[in-house]
C-alpha positions as CSV (number, residue, x, y, z in Angstrom):
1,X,176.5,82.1,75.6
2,X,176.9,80.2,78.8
3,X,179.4,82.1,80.2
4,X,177.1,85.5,80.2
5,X,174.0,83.6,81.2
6,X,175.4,82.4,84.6
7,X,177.0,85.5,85.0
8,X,174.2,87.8,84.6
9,X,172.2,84.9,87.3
10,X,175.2,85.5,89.3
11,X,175.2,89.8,89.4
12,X,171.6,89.3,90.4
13,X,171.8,86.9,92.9
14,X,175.2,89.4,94.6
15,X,172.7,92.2,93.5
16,X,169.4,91.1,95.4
17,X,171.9,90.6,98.8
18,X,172.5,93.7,98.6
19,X,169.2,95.3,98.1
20,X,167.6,93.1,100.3
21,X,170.2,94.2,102.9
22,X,169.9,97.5,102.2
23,X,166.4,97.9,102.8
24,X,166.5,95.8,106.0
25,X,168.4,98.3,106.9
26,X,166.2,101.0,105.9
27,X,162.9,99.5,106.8
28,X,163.6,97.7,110.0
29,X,160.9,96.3,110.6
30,X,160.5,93.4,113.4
31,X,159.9,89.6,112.6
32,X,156.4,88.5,113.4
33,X,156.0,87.8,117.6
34,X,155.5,84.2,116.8
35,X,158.6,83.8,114.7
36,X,160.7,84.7,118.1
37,X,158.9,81.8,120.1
38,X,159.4,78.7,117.8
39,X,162.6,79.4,115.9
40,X,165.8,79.5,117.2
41,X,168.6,79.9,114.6
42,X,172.4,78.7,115.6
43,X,173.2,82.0,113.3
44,X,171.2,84.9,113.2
45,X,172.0,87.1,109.7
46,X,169.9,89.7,110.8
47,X,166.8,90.8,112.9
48,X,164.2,92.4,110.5
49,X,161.7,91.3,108.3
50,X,160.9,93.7,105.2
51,X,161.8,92.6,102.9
52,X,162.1,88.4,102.7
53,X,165.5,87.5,101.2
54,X,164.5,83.9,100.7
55,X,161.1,84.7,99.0
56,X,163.1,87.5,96.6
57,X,166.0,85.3,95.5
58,X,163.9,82.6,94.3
59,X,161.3,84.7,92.7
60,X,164.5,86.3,90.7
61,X,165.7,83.0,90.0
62,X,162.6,81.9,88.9
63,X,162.1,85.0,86.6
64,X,165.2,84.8,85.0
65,X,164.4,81.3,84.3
66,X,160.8,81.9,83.1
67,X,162.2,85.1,80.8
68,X,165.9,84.7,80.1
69,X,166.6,81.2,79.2
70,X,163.3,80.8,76.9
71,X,162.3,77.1,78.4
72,X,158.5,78.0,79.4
73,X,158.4,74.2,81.4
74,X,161.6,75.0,83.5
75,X,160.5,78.7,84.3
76,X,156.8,77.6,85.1
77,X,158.6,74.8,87.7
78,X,160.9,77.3,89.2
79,X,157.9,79.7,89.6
80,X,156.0,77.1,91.7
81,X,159.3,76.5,93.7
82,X,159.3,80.3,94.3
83,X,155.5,80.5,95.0
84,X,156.5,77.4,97.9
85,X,159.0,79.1,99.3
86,X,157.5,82.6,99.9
87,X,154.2,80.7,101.2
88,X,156.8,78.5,103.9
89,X,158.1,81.8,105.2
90,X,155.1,82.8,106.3
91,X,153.7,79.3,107.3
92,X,156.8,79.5,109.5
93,X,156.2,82.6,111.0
94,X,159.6,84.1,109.8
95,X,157.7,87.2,107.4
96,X,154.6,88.6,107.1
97,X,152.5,88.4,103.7
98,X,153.7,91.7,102.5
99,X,157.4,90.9,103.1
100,X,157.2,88.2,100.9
101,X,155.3,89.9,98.0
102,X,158.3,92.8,98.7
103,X,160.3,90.2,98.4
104,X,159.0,89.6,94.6
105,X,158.5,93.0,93.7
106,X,162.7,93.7,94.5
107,X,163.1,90.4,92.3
108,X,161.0,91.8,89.4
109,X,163.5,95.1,89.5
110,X,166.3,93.0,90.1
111,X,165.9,91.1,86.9
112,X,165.0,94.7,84.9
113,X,168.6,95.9,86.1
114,X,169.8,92.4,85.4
115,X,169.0,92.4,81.4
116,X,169.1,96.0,81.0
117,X,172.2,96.7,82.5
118,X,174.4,94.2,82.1
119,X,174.2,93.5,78.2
């Protein structure tokens, strides 16, 4: 039912925060030296870089559109959104390649706890 879909999309999006967070927290690793140059952000969430938040929200949204909702076209256009958005991180200079593909390996366990867990 609707109700269970958006909730399970909701847990993982609360969930990813707080992995992502966690392993900030863990890792700590420093942005790229150009990202400190060009970017100035009127709020800073945090310092570190491993692994992207952005790049592993939309890769779990993307995945739990392209497995959960059973609408190939819709998860195959969220997937390119995703793939656009970890490749503008680093474009940016706000990660490094391998925080973004971090980034899509914590979505791929996110969305395992996701339809695992909360059945």
């Amino acid at each position: 039912n609707m109700f269970n879909l958006f909730f399970n999309l909701f847990c993982g999006c609360i969930l990813d925060v707080v992995l992502v967070g966690a392993m900030k927290a863990a890792i700590r690793r420093q942005r790229p030296p150009y990202a400190k140059k060009k970017y100035k952000t009127a709020i800073k969430i945090d310092s570190w870089s491993m692994p992207s938040g952005h790049s592993s929200r939309s890769v779990f949204v993307a995945f739990f559109a392209l497995f959960t909702l059973g609408r190939p076209a819709v998860g195959f256009l969220a997937l390119v959104w995703s793939a656009c958005t970890a490749l503008s991180r680093v474009a940016m200079g706000r990660h490094y390649i391998s925080d973004v593909l971090v980034g899509a390996v914590v979505a791929g366990i996110n969305l395992w706890v996701v339809q695992n867990m909360l059945q």
